[in-house]
C-alpha positions as CSV (number, residue, x, y, z in Angstrom):
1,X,101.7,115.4,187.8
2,X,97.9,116.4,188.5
3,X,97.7,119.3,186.9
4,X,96.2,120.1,183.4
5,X,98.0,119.1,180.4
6,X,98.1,123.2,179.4
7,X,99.8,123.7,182.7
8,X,102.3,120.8,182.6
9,X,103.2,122.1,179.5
10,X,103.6,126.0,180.1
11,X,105.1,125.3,183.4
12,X,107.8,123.0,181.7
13,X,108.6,125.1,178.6
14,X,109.1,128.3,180.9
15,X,110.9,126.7,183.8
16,X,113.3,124.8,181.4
17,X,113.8,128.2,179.6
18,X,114.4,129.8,182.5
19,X,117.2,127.2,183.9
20,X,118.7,126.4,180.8
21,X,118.9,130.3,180.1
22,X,120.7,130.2,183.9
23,X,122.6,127.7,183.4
24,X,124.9,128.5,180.7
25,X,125.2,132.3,181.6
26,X,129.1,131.6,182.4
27,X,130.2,130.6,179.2
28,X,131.0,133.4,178.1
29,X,132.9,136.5,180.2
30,X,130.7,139.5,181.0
31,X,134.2,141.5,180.5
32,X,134.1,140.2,176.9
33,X,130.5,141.5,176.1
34,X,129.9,143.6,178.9
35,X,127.4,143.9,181.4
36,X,124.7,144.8,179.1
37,X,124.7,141.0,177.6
38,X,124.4,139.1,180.9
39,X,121.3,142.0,182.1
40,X,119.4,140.7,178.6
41,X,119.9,137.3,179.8
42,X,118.8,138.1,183.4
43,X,115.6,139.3,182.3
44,X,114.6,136.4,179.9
45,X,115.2,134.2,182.8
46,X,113.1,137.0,185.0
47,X,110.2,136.9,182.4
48,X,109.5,132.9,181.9
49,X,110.2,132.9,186.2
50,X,107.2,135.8,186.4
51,X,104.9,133.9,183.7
52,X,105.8,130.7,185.1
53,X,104.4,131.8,188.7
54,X,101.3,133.3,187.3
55,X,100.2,130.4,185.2
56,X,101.1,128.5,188.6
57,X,98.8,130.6,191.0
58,X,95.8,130.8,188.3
59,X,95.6,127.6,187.5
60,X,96.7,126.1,190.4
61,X,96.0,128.6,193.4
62,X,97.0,126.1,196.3
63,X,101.1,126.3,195.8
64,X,103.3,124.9,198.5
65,X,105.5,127.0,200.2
66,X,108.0,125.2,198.6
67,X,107.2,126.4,195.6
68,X,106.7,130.3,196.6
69,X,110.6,129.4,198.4
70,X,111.9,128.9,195.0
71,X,110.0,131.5,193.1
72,X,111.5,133.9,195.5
73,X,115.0,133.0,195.5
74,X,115.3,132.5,192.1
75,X,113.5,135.9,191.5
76,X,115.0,138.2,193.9
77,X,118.5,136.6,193.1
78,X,118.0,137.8,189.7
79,X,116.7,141.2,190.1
80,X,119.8,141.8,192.8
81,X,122.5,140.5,190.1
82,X,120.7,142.8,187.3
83,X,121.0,145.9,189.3
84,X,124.7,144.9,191.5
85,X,126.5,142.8,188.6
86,X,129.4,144.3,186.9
87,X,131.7,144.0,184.0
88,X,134.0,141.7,186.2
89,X,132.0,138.7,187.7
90,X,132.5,139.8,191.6
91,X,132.6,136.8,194.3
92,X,129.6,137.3,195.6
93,X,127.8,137.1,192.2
94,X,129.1,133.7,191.6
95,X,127.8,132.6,195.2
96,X,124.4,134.1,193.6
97,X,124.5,131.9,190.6
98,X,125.6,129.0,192.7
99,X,122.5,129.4,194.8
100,X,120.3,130.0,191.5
101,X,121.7,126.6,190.0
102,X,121.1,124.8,193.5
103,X,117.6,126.1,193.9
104,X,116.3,125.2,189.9
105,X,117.9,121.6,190.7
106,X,115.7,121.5,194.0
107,X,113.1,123.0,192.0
108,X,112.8,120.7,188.9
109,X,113.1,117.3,191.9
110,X,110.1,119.1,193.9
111,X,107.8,120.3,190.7
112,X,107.7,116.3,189.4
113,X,107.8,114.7,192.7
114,X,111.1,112.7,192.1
115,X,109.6,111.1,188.9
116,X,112.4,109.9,186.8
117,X,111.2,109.9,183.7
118,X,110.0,113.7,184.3
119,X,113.0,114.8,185.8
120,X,115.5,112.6,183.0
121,X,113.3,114.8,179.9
122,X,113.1,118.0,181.7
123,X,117.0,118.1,182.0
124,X,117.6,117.3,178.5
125,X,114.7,119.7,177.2
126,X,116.4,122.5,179.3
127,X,119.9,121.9,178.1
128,X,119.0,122.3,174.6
129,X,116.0,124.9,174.8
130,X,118.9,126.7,177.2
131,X,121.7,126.5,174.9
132,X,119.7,127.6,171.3
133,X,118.5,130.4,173.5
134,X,121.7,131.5,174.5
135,X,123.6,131.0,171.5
136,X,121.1,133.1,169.4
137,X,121.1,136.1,172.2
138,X,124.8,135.8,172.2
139,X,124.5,136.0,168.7
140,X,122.5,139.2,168.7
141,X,124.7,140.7,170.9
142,X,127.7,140.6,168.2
143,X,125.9,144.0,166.6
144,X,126.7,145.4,169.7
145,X,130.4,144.1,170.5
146,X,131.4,143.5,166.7
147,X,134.9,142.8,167.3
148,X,134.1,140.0,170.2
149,X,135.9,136.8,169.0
150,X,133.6,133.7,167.2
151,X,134.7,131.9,169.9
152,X,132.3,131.8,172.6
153,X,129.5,130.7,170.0
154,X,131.5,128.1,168.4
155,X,131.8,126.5,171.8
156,X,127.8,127.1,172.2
157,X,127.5,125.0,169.0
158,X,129.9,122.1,170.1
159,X,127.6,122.0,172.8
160,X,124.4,121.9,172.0
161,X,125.3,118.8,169.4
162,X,126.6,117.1,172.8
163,X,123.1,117.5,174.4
164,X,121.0,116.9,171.3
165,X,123.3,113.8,170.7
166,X,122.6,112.7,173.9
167,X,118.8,113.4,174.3
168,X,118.1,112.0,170.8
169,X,119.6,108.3,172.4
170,X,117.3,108.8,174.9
171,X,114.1,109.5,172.9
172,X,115.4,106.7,170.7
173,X,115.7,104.4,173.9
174,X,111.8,105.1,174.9
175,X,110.5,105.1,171.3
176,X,111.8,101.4,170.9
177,X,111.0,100.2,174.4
178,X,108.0,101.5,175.1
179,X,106.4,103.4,172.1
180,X,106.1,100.7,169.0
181,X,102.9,99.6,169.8
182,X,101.9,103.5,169.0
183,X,102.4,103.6,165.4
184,X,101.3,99.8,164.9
185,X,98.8,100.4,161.8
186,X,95.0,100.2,163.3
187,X,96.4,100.9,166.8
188,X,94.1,102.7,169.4
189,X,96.6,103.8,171.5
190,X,97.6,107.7,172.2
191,X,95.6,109.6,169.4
192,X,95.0,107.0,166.8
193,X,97.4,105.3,164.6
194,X,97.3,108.7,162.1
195,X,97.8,111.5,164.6
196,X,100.6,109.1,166.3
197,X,102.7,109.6,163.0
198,X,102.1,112.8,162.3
199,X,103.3,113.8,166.2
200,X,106.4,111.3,165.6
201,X,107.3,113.0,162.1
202,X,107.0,116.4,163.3
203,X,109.0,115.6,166.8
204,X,111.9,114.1,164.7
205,X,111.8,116.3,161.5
206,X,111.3,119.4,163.3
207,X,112.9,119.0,166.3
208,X,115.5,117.0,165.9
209,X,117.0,117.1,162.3
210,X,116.2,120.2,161.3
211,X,118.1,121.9,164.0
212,X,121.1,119.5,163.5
213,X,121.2,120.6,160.1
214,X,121.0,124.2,160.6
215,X,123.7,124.3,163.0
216,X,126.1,122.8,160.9
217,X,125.5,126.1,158.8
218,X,125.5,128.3,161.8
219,X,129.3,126.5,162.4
220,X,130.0,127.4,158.9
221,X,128.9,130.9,159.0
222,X,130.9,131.3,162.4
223,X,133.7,130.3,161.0
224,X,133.5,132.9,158.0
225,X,133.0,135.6,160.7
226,X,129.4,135.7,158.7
227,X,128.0,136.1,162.8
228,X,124.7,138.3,161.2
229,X,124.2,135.5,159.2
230,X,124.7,132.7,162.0
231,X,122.5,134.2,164.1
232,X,119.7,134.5,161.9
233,X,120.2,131.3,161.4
234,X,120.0,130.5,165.4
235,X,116.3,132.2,165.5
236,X,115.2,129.4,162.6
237,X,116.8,126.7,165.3
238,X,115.4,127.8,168.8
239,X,111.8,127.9,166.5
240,X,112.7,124.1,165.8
241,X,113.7,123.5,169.0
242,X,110.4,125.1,170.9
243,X,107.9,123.2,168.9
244,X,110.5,119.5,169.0
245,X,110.0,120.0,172.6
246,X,106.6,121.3,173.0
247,X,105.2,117.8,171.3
248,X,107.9,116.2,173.6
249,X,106.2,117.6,176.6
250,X,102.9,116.9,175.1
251,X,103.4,113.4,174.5
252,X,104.7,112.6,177.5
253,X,101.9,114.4,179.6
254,X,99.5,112.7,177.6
255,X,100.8,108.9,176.8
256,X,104.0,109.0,179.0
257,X,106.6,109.0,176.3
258,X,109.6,111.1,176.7
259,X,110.4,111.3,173.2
């Protein structure tokens, strides 16, 4: 990881955004919602590709051709399943999303050069920057099918605890391994014993419980049929979620912990 600590950081937000978006697209049935709700998904995951690529080629105009090989795919894959896609998922559109899934994997492995620690906290940061992003589209999209069952979005919920259960053992992991010596009082390390707290608080307050906590109203609200409600709900916890993960990035692009 070479580039600037601006680019590291727009490049992982969008990418993971993008994949995570991707990613979960199947959950729920496009004859449920329609074709209308997986188009609105296709071009979220259009938008962070085309911002991804330009923050790519600006600030870093010498891209492999491995990188324009994946921009491509994953960009002309999309616009062909936005324009062909129907109400019923057609077998050649699942080969499509098969070879969009393949290509992000490839992707995320090539953009951080097989590091492990990149690749472990990119994956985590997509699955639950993926899954509040879809669960408050989905959301939204209950104005437009009102009588499509809670369902799909309870099952959004179940699973984003799963990956923010799992991602929060993992920060926990590298925070006592490797990040004590941080937040030691008079401690020069990272940005100063002070800022080092006040990057911790916010990265566990904000990212962490406060989304945990809103979500347990989002379930009750779901389960009241209250989905208006739920889903305004879902917009406080993707904001959460960005900034948790934005510091996330930060600190780890800066002082190599994946918290």
């Amino acid at each position: 990881m070479n580039n600037s600590t601006t680019q590291i950081i727009t490049h992982f937000f969008l990418l993971a955004l993008a994949f995570g978006t991707q990613l979960f697209s199947p959950i729920v049935s496009t004859k449920l919602t329609g074709v209308g709700f997986y188009k609105l998904g296709t071009s979220i995951v259009l938008s962070c590709l085309v911002f991804a690529i330009g923050v790519d080629f600006f600030m870093s105009p010498t891209l492999s051709g491995a990188d324009y090989l994946c921009y491509g795919i994953l960009i002309l894959s999309n616009v062909i399943t936005s324009v062909f896609h129907r109400d019923q998922k057609s077998s050649f559109m699942w080969m499509i999303y098969v070879l969009q899934i393949i290509t992000f994997f490839y992707f995320t492995y090539h953009t951080f050069l097989g590091d492990a620690p990149w690749i472990v906290l990119f994956l985590s940061s997509m699955t639950i920057l993926g899954m509040s992003n879809f669960s408050m589209i989905l959301g939204h999209y209950y104005l437009v099918v009102p009588k499509l069952s809670e369902r799909p979005l309870i099952i959004c919920l179940y699973l984003f605890w799963i990956f923010m259960v799992m991602k929060i053992v993992l920060s926990l992991r590298v925070l006592f391994t490797m990040g004590m010596p941080y937040f030691e009082e008079g401690t020069m390390l990272g940005d100063g014993y002070m800022f080092n707290w006040l990057f911790i608080s916010m990265r566990y307050l904000w990212g962490y419980l406060a989304p945990l906590v809103l979500s347990g109203f989002t379930y009750k609200l779901c389960r009241l049929r209250s989905i208006q409600s739920a889903t305004g709900v879902l917009y406080i916890i993707e904001f959460f979620v960005i900034v948790g993960e934005l510091i996330s990035v930060y600190l780890m692009s800066k002082h190599g912990l994946a918290l």
